[in-house]
N, C-alpha and C positions, 0 to 999 in steps of 0.2 A: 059507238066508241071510236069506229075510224072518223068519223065525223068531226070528233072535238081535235081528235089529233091535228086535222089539216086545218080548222079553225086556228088551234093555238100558234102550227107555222106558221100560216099568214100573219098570225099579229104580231110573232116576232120578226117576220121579214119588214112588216110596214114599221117598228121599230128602229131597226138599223137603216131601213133605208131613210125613217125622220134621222136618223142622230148621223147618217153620213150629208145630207144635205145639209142640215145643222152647223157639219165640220165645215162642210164649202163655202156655207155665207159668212163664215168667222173668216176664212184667208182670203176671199175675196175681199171681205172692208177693210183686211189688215194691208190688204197691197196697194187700195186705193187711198187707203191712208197714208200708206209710207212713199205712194208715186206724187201725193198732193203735200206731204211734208220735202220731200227732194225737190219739190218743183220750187217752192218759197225760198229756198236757199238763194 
């Protein structure tokens, strides 16, 4: 029983830690995008 419990946290920790990575490489290519659109100006 304790078992599944710390199973189930870890897969929800490795969740948020995919969907915070996730959130990073979104503002990361939104800033290289908008550093490489200000540059073409």
């Amino acid at each position: 029983m304790a078992r599944k419990q710390t199973i189930s946290k870890s897969v929800k920790l490795n969740k948020k830690i995919k969907a915070d990575a996730l959130q990073h490489i979104k503002t990361v290519k939104h800033r290289v995008m908008s550093t490489m659109n200000s540059k073409k100006e």
